[in-house]
C-alpha positions in Angstrom: 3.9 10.9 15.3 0.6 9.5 13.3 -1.6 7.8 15.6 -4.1 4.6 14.9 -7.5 6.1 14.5 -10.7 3.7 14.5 -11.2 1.1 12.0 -14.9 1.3 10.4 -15.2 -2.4 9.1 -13.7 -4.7 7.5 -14.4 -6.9 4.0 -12.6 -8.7 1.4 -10.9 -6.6 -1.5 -12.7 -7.4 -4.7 -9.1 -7.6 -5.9 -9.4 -10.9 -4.0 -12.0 -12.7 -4.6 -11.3 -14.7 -7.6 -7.9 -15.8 -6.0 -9.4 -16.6 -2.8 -12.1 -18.8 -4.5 -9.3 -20.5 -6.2 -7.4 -21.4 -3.6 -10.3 -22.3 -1.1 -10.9 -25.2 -4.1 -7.1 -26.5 -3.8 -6.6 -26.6 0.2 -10.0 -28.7 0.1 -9.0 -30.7 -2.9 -5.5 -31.4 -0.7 -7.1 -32.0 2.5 -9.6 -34.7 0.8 -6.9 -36.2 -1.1 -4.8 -36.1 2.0 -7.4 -37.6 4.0 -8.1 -40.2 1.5 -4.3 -40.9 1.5 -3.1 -40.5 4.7 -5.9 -40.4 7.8 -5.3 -44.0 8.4 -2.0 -44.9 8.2 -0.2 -41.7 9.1 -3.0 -39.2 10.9 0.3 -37.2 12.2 0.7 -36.5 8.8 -2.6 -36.1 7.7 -2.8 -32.8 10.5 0.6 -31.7 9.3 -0.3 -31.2 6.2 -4.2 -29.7 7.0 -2.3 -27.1 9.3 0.3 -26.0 6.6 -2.0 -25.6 4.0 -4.7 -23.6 6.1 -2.4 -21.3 7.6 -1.0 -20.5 4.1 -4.7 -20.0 2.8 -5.5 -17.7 6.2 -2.2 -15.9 5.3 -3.7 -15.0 1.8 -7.2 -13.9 3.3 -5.3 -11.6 5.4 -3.9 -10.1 2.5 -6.9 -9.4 0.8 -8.6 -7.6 3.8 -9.7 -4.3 2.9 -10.7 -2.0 5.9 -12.7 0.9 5.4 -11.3 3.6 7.4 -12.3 7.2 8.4 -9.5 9.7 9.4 -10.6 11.3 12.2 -8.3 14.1 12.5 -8.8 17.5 13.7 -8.5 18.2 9.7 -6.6 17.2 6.7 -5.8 20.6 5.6 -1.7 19.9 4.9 -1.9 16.3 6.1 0.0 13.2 4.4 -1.3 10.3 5.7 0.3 7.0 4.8 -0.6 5.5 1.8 -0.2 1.7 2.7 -0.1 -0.6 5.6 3.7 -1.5 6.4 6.8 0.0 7.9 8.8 2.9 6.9 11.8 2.3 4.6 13.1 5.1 3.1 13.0 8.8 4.2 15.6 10.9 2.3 15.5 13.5 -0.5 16.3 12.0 -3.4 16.0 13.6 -7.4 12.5 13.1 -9.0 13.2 12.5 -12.5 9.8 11.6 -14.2 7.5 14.4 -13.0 9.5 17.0 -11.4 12.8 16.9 -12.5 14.4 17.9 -9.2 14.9 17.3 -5.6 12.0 15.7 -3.5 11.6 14.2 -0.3 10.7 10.5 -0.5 9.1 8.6 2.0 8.5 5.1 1.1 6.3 2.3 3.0 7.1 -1.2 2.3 4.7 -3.8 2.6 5.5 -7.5 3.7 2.9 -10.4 2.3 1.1 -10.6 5.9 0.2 -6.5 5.6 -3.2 -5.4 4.2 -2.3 -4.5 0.4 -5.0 -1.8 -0.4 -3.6 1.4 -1.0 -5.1 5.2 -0.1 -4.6 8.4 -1.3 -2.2 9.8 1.0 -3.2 13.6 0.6 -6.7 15.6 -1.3 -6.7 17.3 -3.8 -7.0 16.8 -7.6 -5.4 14.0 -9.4 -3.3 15.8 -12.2 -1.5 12.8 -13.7 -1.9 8.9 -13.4 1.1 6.9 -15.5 1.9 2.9 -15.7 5.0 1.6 -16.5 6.0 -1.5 -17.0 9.6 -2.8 -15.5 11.5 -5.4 -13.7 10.3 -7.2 -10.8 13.5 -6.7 -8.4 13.0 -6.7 -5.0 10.4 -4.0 -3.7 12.6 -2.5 -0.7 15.9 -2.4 -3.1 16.7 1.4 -4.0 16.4 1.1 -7.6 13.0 -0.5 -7.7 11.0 3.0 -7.6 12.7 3.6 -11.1 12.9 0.3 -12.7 10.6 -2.0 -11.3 6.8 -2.4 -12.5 5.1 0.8 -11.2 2.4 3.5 -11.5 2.9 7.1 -10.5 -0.2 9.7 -9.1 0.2 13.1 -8.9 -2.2 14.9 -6.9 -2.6 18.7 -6.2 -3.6 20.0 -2.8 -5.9 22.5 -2.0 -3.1 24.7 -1.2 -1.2 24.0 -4.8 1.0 21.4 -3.3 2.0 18.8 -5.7 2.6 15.3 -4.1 3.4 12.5 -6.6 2.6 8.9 -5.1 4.1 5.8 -6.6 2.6 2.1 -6.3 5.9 -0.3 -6.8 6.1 -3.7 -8.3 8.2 -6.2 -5.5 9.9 -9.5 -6.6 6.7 -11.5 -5.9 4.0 -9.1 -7.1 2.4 -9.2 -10.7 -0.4 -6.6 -10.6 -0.6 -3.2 -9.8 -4.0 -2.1 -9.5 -4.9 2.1 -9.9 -8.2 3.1 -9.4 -6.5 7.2 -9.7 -8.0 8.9 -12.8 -6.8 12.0 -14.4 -9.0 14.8 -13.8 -10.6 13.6 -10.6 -11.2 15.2 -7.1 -9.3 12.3 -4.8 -10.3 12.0 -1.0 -8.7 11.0 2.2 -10.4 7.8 3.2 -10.7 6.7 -0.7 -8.8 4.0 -2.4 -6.1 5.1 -4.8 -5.2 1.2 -6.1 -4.3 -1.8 -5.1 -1.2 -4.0 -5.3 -0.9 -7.9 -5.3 1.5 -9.1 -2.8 5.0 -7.6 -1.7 5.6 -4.2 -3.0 6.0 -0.6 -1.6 4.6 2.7 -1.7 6.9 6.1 -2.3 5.5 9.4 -1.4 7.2 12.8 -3.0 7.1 15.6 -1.1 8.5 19.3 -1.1 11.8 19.6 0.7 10.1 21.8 3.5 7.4 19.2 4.2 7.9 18.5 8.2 8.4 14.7 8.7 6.3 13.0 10.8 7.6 9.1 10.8 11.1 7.7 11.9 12.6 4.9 9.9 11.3 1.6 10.3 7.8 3.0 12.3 4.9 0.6 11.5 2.0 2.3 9.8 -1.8 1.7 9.1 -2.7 3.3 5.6 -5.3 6.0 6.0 -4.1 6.4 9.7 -0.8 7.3 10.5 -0.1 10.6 9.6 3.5 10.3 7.8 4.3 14.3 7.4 3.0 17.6 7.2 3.0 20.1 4.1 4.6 23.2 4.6 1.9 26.0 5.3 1.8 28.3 2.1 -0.7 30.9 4.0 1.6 31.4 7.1 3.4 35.1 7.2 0.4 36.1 4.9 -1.7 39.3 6.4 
């Protein structure tokens, strides 16, 4: 199983910012007029409605936190780590029709709107293909949103010549995927590959021989929990 390595600091994605600003200026724009309204003849309200609206708010700052992470395995020689802060949905071989045209196995991470919503590359290598599509907007953890739903689809080549192909999925709630994947460049372990505002999941391809690490429904930290291993390609070589 992947384990939680240490967490080097934390910040506020830049996805954020704007958003965050924004709705710093309504909650204080509600509590004043709420005050103004309601402090005096109902203060039971008055609290009501200051707690509601500041635990939505610290909801959304939660979302927005981006932790910078460092792997600290052994070595990622073959390692998939997961891509996204949630909990394991799908793990299943399924036919890859946009890139590979054959069967896959598919591990996908969905994330609730409490989880961190940056997104890592889950392998290295070299990024050999970055595509958007637009879509629907279904639910994120429904089968058919990987193929019809808002999404953009990396496809990264090991070291080794593995080819893993990573989707970032639209959910029913989010309006922006965010890739920061470009064609042509060396991707790292520990980088940011995108990120995606508010529920939405992750799918990871991988050859059929790729050893699962993760069971169905397992939490995971993106950048942390190791999610499978690549088949060794050197092993039986003399």
């Amino acid at each position: 199983m992947g384990r939680l390595k240490k967490v080097k600091q934390n910040r506020i994605h830049h996805e954020g910012v704007a958003t965050l600003v924004l709705g710093l200026a309504v909650l204080i724009g509600i509590v004043a007029l709420s005050w103004w309204l309601l402090a005096a003849s109902c203060p039971i309200a008055f609290w009501a409605i200051f707690i509601v609206f500041t635990a939505v708010y610290a909801v959304i700052v939660n979302f927005f936190r981006c932790p910078i992470r460092i792997f600290e395995g052994d070595t990622t020689d073959h390692v998939v780590v997961a891509p996204a802060d949630g909990h394991v949905v799908v793990i299943e071989e399924v036919d890859e029709n946009e890139y590979f045209h054959d069967r896959r196995l598919m591990i996908s991470i969905f994330m609730s709107i409490t989880n961190v919503h940056a997104n890592w590359f889950p392998v290295q290598g070299l990024v050999k293909m970055v595509r958007h599509h637009n879509g629907n907007f279904k639910k994120a953890w429904l089968p058919k949103a990987s193929t019809e739903n808002e999404r953009s689809t990396i496809v990264i080549q090991t070291a080794s010549g593995h080819e893993v192909l990573v989707r970032q999925v639209a959910g029913a709630v989010a309006r922006r995927i965010v890739t920061y994947a470009k064609e042509g460049q060396e991707c790292y372990i520990d980088n940011h590959m995108g990120f995606i505002k508010f529920g939405s999941r992750v799918d990871v391809y991988l050859p059929l021989d790729t050893e699962v690490k993760v069971e169905m429904g397992q939490a995971t930290t993106g950048n942390q929990t190791i999610i499978a291993q690549l088949h060794d390609t050197t092993e039986g070589e003399n």
